[in-house]
C-alpha positions as CSV (number, residue, x, y, z in Angstrom):
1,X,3.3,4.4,-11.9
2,X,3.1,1.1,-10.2
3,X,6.0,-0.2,-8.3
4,X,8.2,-3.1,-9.2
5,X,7.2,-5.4,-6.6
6,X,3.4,-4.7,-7.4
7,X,3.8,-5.7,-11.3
8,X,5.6,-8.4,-10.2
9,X,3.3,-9.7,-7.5
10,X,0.7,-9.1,-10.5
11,X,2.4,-11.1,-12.9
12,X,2.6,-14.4,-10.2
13,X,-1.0,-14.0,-9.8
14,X,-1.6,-14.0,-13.2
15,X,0.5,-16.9,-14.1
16,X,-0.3,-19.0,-11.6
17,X,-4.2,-18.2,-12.7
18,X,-3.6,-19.1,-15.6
19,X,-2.3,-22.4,-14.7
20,X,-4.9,-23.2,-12.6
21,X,-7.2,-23.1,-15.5
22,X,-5.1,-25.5,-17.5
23,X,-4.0,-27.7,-14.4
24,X,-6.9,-27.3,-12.1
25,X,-4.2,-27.8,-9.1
26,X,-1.1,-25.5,-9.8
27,X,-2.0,-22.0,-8.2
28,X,-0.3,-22.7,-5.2
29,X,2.6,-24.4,-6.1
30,X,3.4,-21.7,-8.7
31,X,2.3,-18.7,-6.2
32,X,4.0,-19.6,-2.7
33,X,7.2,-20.0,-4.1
34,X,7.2,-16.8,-6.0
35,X,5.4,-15.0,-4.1
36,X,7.7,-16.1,-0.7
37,X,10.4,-14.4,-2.8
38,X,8.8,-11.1,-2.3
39,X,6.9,-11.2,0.9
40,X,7.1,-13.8,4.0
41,X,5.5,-16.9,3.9
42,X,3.0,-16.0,7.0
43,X,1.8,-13.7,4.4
44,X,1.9,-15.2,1.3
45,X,-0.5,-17.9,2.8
46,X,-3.4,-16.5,3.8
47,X,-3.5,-14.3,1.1
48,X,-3.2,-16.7,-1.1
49,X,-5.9,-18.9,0.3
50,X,-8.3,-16.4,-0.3
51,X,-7.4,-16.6,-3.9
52,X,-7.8,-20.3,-4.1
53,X,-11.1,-20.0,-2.7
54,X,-12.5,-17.7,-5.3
55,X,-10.6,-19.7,-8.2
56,X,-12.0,-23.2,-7.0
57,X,-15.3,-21.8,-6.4
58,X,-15.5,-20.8,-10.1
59,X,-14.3,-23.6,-11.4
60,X,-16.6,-26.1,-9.0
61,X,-19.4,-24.3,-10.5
62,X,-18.4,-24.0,-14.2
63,X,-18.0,-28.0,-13.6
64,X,-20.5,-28.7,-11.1
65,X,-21.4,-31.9,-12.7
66,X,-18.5,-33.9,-13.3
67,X,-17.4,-35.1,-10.4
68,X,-18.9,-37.3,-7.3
69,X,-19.5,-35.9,-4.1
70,X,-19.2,-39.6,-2.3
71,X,-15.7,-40.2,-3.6
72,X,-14.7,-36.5,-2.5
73,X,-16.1,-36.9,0.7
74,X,-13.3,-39.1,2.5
75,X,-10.8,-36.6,1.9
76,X,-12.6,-33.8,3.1
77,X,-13.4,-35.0,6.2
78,X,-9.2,-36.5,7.0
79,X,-8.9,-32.2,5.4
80,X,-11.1,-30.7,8.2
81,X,-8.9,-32.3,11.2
82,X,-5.5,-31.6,9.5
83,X,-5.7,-27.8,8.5
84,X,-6.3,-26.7,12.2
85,X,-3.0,-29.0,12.6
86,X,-1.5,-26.8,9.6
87,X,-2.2,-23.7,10.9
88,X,-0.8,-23.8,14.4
89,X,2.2,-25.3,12.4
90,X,2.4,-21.9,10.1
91,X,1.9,-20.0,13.3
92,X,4.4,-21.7,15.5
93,X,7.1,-22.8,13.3
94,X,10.3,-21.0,11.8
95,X,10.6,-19.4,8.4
96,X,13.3,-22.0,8.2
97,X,11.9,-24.8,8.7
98,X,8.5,-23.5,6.6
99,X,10.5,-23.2,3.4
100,X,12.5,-26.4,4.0
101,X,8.9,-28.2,4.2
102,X,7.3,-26.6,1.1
103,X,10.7,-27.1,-0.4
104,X,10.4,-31.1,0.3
105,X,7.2,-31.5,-0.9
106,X,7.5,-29.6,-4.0
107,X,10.6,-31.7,-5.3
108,X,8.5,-35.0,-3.9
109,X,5.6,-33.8,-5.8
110,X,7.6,-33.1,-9.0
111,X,9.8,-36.1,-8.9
112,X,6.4,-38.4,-8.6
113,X,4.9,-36.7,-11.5
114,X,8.1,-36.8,-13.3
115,X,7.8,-40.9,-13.2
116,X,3.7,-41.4,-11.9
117,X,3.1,-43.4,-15.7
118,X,5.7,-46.0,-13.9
119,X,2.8,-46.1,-11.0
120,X,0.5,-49.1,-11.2
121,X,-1.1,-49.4,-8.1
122,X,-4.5,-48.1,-6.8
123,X,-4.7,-46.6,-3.4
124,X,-8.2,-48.4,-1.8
125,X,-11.1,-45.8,-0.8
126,X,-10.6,-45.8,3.1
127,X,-7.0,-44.4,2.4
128,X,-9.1,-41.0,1.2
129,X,-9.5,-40.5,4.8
130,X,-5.5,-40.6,5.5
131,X,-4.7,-38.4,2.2
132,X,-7.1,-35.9,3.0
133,X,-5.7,-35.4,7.1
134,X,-2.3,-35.0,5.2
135,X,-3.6,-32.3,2.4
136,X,-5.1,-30.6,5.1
137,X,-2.5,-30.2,7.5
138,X,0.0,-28.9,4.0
139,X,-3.5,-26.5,3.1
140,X,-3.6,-25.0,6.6
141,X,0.4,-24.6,6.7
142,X,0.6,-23.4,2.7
143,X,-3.0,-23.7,1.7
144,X,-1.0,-26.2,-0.9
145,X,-3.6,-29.5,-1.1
146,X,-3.1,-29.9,-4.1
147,X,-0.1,-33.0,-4.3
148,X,-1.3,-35.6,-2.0
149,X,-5.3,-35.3,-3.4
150,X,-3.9,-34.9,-7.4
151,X,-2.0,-38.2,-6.3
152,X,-4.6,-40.4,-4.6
153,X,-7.3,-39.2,-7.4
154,X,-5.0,-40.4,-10.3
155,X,-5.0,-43.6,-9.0
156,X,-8.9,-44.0,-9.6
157,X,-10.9,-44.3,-11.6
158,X,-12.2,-41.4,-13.7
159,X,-11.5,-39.4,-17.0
160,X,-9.2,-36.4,-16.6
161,X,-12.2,-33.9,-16.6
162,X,-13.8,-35.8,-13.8
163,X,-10.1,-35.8,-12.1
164,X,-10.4,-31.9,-12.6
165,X,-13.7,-30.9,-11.1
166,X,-13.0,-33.3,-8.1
167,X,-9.7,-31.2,-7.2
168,X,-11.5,-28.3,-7.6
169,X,-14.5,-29.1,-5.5
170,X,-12.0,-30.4,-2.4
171,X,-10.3,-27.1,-3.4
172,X,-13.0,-25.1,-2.5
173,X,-14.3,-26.7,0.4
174,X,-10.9,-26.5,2.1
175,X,-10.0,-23.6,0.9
176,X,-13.3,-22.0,3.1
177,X,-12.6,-24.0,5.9
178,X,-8.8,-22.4,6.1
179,X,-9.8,-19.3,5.1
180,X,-12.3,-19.4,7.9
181,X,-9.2,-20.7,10.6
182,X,-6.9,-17.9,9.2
183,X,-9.7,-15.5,10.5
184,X,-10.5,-17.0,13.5
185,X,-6.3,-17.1,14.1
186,X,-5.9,-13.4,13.2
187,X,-4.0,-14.3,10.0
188,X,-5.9,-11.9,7.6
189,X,-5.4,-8.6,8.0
190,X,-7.2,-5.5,6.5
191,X,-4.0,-4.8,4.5
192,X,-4.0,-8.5,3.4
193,X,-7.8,-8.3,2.5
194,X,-7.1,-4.8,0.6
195,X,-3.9,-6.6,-1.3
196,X,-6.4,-9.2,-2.0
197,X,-9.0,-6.9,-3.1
198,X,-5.7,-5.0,-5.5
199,X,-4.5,-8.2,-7.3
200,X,-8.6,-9.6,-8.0
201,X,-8.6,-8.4,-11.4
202,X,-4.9,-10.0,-12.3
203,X,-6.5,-13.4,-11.4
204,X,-9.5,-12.9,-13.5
205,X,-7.3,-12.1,-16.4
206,X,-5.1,-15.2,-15.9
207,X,-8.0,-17.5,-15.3
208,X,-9.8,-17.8,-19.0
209,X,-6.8,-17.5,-20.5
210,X,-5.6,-21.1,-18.2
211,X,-9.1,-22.2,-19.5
212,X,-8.8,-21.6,-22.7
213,X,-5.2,-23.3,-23.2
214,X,-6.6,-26.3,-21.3
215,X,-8.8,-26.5,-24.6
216,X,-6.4,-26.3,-26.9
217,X,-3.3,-27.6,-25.9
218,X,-2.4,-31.4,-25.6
219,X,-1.0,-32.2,-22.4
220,X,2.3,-33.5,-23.4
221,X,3.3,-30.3,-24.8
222,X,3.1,-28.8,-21.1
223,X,3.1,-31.0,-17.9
224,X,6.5,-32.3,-18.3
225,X,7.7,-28.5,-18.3
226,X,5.7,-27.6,-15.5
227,X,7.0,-30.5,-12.9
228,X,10.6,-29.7,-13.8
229,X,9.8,-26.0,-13.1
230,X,8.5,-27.4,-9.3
231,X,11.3,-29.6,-9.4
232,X,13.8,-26.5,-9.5
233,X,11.6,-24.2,-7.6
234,X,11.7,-26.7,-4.9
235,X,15.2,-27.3,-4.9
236,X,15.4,-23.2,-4.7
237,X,13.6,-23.0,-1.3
238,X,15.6,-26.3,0.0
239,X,18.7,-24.9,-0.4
240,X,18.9,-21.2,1.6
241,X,17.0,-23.3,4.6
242,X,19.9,-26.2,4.3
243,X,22.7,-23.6,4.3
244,X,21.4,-21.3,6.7
């Protein structure tokens, strides 16, 4: 019989799968949190980058011809000089000040999204540069890229398909290059690689099933719950690090 903490360790793979498929950016924000509930957060990460890898790796090539590899390109170069920055961060840094960070930029994240129609203004190309140094120093710290790229790309131009398989492709490619760093730092262990190996099919359950709602369901019906579910998840992880 299978433990408590493995079904639930399942079940935050699973959902956070699953809204990967719909979102094409949530796995991390949904899985640190959760997962940083059961296990540390020096943990968490680089299991979960190599996660993200394989998710964003499928989906790049299931949409390998919606996006463009010249817009992309800015933000994965600023990415490549901030995750080594992120990294010695996760390494160095407190489990304090970790979850008070992820906290932050989980109720930022959620409170932009909350109010982003409100946002007129579109960020020029070179910026890409800039965004990505920052998504890569939050990928190598929480393998979390996701807010800082889902922000600059929604102030381009492009459909929301094209918005999709961009965040996926920068996905990927970062999500090597930290996986890669996490190696090289000593960060994945065989028991992380075998809990990795465990939990594989949990994500290839949640994953069609996220694809499959992104289909069928209108986006109203589901983003506004899903940023007020960061909003309080963030708050959660800001307030033991404020009182402590």
């Amino acid at each position: 019989m299978m433990s408590t903490e493995t079904l639930l360790i399942g079940g935050v793979i699973f959902i956070s799968s699953l809204l990967q498929g719909m979102f094409g950016f949530a796995f991390m924000l949904i899985a640190l949190p959760l997962l940083s509930l059961l296990i540390t957060v020096k943990v968490a990460v680089p299991l979960l980058s190599l996660f993200l890898a394989l998710i964003a790796g499928i989906l790049t090539f299931q949409h390998r011809g919606e996006f463009s590899y010249l817009k992309i390109m800015p933000l994965i170069i600023g990415a490549a000089f901030g995750i080594p920055v992120g990294i010695y961060f996760l390494i160095s840094s407190s489990e304090r000040l970790i979850r008070f960070t992820l906290g932050s930029v989980l109720v930022a994240y959620a409170v932009y999204s909350l109010q982003r129609k409100a946002v007129l203004w579109r960020l020029p190309d070179w910026t890409g540069y800039l965004v990505g140094l920052f998504a890569g120093s939050l990928g190598g710290a929480f393998n979390i890229t996701g807010p800082p790229v889902a922000m600059y790309l929604s102030t381009q131009a492009g459909s929301k398909l094209n918005i999709f398989a961009s965040l996926n492709f920068f996905f990927f490619i970062t999500s090597v290059f930290v996986v890669i760093f996490h190696l090289v730092a000593g960060n994945i262990t065989m028991d992380i690689m075998w809990t990795f190996l465990k939990f594989t099919p949990a994500m290839m359950s949640g994953l069609p099933v996220g694809r499959y709602l992104f289909r069928k369901m209108p986006d109203d019906k589901y983003k506004s719950g899903l940023y007020l579910l960061l909003l309080v998840m963030g708050i959660m992880l800001l307030i033991p690090s404020l009182l402590k």
